[in-house]
C-alpha positions as CSV (number, residue, x, y, z in Angstrom):
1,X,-14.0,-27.3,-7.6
2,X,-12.0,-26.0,-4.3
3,X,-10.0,-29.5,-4.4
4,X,-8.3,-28.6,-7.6
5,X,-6.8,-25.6,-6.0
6,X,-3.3,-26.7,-4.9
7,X,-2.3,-23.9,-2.0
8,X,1.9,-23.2,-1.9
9,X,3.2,-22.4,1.1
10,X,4.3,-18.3,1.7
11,X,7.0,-16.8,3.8
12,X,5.6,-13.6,4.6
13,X,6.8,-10.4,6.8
14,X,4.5,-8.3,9.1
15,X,5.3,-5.8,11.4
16,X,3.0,-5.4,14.6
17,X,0.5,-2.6,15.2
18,X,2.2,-1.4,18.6
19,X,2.5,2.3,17.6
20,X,-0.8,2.2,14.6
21,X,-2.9,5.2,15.2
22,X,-4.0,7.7,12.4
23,X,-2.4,10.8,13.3
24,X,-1.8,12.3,9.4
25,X,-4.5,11.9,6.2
26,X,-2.0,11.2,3.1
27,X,-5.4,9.3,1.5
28,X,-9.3,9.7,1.7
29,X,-9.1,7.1,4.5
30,X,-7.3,9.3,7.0
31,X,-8.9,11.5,9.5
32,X,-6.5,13.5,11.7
33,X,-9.4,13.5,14.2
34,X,-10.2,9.5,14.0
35,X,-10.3,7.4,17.2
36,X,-8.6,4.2,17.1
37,X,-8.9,1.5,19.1
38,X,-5.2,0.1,19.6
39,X,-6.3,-2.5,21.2
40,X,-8.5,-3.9,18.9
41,X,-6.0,-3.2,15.9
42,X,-3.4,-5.4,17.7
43,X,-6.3,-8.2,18.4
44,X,-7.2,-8.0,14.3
45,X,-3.4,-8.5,13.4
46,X,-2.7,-11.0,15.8
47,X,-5.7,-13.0,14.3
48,X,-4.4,-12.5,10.8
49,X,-0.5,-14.4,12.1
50,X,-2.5,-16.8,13.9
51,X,-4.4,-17.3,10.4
52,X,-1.6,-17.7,8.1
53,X,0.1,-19.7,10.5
54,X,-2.6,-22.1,10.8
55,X,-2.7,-22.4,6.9
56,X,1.1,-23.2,6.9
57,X,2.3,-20.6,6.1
58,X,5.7,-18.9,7.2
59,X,5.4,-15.6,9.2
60,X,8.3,-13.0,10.2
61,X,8.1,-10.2,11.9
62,X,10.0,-6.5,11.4
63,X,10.5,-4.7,15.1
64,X,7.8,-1.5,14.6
65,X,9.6,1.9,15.5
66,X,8.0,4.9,17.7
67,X,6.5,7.7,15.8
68,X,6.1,5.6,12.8
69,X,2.2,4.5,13.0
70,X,1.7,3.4,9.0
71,X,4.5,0.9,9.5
72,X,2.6,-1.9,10.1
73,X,1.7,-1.9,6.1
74,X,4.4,-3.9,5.5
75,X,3.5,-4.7,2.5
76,X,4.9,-0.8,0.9
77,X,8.6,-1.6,2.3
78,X,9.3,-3.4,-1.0
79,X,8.9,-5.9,-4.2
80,X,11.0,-9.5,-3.0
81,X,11.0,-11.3,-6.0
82,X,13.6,-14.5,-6.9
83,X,15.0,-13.8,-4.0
84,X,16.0,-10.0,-4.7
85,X,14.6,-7.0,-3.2
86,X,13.4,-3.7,-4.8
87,X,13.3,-1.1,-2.1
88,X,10.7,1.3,-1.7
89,X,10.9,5.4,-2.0
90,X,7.8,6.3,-0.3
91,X,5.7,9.7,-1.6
92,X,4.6,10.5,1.8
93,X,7.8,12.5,3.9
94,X,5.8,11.1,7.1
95,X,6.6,7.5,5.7
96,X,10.0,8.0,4.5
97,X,11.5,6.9,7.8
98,X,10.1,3.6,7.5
99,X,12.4,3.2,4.4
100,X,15.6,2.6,6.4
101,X,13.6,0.3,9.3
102,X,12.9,-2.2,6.6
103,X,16.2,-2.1,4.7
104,X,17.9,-2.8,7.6
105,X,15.6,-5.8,8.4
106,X,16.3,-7.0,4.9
107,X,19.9,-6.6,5.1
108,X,20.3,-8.7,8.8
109,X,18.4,-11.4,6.7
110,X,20.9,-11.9,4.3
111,X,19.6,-9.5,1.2
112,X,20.8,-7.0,-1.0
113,X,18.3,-3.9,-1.2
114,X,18.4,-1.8,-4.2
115,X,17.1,1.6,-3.4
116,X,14.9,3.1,-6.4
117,X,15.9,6.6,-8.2
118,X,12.0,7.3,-8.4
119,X,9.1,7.5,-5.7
120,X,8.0,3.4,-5.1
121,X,6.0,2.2,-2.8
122,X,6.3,-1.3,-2.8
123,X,3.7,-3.9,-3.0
124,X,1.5,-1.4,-2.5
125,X,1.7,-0.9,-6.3
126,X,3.9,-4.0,-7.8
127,X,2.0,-7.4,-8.1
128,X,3.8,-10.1,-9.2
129,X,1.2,-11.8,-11.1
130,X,2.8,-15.3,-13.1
131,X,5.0,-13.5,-16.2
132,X,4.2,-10.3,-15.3
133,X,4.6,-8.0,-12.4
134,X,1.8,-5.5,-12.4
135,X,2.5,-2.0,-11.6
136,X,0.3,0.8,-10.9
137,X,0.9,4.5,-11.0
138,X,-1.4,7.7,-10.7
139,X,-1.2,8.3,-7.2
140,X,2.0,7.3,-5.6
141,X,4.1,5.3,-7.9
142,X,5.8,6.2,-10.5
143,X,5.9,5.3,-14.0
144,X,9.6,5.7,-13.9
145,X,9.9,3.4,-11.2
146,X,7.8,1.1,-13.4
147,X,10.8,0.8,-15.7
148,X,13.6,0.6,-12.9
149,X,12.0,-2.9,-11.8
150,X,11.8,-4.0,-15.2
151,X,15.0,-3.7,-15.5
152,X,16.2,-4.9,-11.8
153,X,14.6,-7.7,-12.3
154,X,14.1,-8.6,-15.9
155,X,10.2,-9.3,-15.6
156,X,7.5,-7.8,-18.6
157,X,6.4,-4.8,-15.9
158,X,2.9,-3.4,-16.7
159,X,2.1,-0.1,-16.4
160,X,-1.8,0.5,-14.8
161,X,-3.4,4.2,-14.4
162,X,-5.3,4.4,-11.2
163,X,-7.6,7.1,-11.6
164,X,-10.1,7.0,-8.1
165,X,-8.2,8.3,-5.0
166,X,-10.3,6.1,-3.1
167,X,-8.0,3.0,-5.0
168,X,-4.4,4.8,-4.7
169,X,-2.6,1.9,-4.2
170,X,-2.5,-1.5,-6.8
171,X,-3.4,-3.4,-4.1
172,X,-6.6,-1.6,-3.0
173,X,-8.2,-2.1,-6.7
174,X,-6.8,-5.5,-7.7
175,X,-4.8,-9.2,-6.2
176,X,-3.7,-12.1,-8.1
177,X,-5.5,-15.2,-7.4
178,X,-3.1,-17.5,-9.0
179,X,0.0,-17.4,-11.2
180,X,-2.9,-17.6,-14.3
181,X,-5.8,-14.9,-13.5
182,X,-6.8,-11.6,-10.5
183,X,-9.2,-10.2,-9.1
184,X,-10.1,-6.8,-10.0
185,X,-12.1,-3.7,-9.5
186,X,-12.7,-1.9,-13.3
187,X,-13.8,1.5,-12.6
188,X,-10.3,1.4,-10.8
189,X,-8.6,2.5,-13.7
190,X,-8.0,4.2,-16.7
191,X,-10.1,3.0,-19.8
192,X,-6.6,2.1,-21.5
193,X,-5.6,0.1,-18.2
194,X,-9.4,-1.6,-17.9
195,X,-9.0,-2.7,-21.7
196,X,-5.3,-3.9,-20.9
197,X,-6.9,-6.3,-18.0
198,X,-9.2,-7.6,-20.2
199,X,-6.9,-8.6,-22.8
200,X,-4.3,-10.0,-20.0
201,X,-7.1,-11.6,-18.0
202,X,-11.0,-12.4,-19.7
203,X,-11.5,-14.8,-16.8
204,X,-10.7,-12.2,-14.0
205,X,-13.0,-11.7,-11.3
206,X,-14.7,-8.3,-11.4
207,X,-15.4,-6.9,-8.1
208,X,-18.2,-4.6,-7.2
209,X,-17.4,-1.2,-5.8
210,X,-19.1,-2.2,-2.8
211,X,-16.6,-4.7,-2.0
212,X,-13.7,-3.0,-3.0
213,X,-14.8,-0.3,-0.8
214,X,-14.5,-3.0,1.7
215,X,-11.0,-3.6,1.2
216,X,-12.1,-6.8,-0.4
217,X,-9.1,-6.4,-3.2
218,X,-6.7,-6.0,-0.8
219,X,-6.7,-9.7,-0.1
220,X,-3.6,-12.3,-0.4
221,X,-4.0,-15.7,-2.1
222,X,-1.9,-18.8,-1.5
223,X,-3.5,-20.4,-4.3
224,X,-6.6,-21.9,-3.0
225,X,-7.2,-19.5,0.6
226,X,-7.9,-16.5,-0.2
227,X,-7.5,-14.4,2.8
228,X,-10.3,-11.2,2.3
229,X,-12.4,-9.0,4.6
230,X,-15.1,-10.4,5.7
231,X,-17.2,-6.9,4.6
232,X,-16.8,-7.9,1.0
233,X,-19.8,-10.3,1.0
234,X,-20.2,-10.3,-2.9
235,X,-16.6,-11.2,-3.3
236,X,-16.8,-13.9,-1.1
237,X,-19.3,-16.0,-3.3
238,X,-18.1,-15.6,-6.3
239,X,-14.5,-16.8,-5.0
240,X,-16.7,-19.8,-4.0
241,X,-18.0,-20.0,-7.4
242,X,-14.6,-20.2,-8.8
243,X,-13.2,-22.8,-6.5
244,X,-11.5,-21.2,-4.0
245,X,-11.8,-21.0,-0.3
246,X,-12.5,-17.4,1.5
247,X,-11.0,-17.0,4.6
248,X,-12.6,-14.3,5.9
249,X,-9.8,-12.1,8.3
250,X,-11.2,-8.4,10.3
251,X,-8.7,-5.4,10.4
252,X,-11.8,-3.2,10.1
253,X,-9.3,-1.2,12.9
254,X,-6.6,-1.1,10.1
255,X,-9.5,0.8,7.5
256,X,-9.2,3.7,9.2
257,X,-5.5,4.2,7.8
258,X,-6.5,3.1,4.4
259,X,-5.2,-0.6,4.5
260,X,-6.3,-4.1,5.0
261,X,-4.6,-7.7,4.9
262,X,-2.5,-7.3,1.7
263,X,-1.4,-4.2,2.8
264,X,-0.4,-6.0,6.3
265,X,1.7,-8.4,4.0
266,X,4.8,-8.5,2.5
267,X,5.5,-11.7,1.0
268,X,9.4,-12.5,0.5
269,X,9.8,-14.8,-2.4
């Protein structure tokens, strides 16, 4: 039942969507030639802060920089975990910039940043998920940088084969829901890296394609919220079914680049 779910409180950091447009394709969500609404893509992330806030939970914000319009996916700048933070190394050459915006955030705040050797990308494709940090390759990611955070930060890393470009990043194809169980879109990945989930997690929640194509899986939990696209309908009830409360969060604007709320949302733990 939803009252057994005991939400924690988050510190989380965002960067605003001053400069967002889609103005490169580096995934199969791009189009160089896709209008954006700025407007509205500022309105959708202003409602996701307003959201988080109003659920208790801490927000900062990174100061966006001109010319870089992917940015505002926060969530690739790096892995905070116990305190220390894994840097990213992003794949993209249009993203690289965004590299040194973040570290020096990071570094004003107080933190060390260790830059990785191989290509990283963050959150994008390193969930923390209770003993394990879950780390996806195949598209961006390394499996070299796989064993860099194992050792940075001492944590069982592993290794998941995204195989559908559609899914390129973790965090498109799967989110913890707890420190105990995920949820998670098979056909994702590899046969090897399904039959690892299953072994990890029989509980987890399988998602449909349809709602991963929603951006449904690239939802954050505090534990009992579940913050999630309202698009992924099918998603929605069975998180109900399991106890937790959907709170259902538009950035249909932010789609266009390839991202959602998780990617909107680096949590610094």
């Amino acid at each position: 039942m939803p009252d057994e779910r005991v939400p924690r409180p988050r510190r989380y950091l965002t960067c605003p969507p001053r400069y967002f447009d889609v103005r490169y394709a580096i995934n199969p969500w791009m189009r160089e030639d896709a209008e954006v609404d700025t407007d509205l893509a500022r309105s959708q992330w202003e409602t996701l802060i307003r959201v988080y806030r109003d659920h208790g939970h801490q927000v900062e914000t990174v100061e966006p920089v001109a010319g870089l319009p992917d940015m505002v996916f926060a969530a690739n700048s790096a892995l905070v975990l116990e305190g220390r933070v894994f840097g990213s190394r992003f794949h993209a050459p249009q993203r690289r910039p965004e590299q040194l915006a973040y570290e020096t955030w990071f570094k004003a705040a107080g933190y060390d940043v260790h830059p990785p050797e191989s290509v990283c990308e963050g959150e994008g494709d390193l969930v923390p998920a209770g003993r394990f940090i879950l780390a996806g390759t195949g598209f961006r990611t390394t499996r070299t940088a796989h064993q860099e955070v194992q050792e940075f930060f001492g944590v069982p890393t592993i290794s998941l084969l995204l195989v559908d470009p559609y899914f390129y990043h973790l965090d498109t194809a799967l989110f913890t829901l707890d420190d105990e169980n995920i949820a998670y879109y098979p056909e994702a990945f590899s046969p090897g890296s399904r039959e690892v989930l299953e072994r990890l997690y029989p509980d987890g929640l399988l998602a449909t394609r349809e709602d991963a194509m929603a951006f449904g899986l690239n939802s954050v939990s505090d534990g009992r919220h579940v913050f999630v696209a309202p698009q992924a309908t099918g998603l929605i009830d069975r998180l109900t079914e399991r106890g937790y409360v959907p709170v259902p969060v538009d950035l249909s604007e932010l789609h266009k680049a390839g991202g959602g709320i998780k990617c909107c949302t680096q949590e610094i733990r």
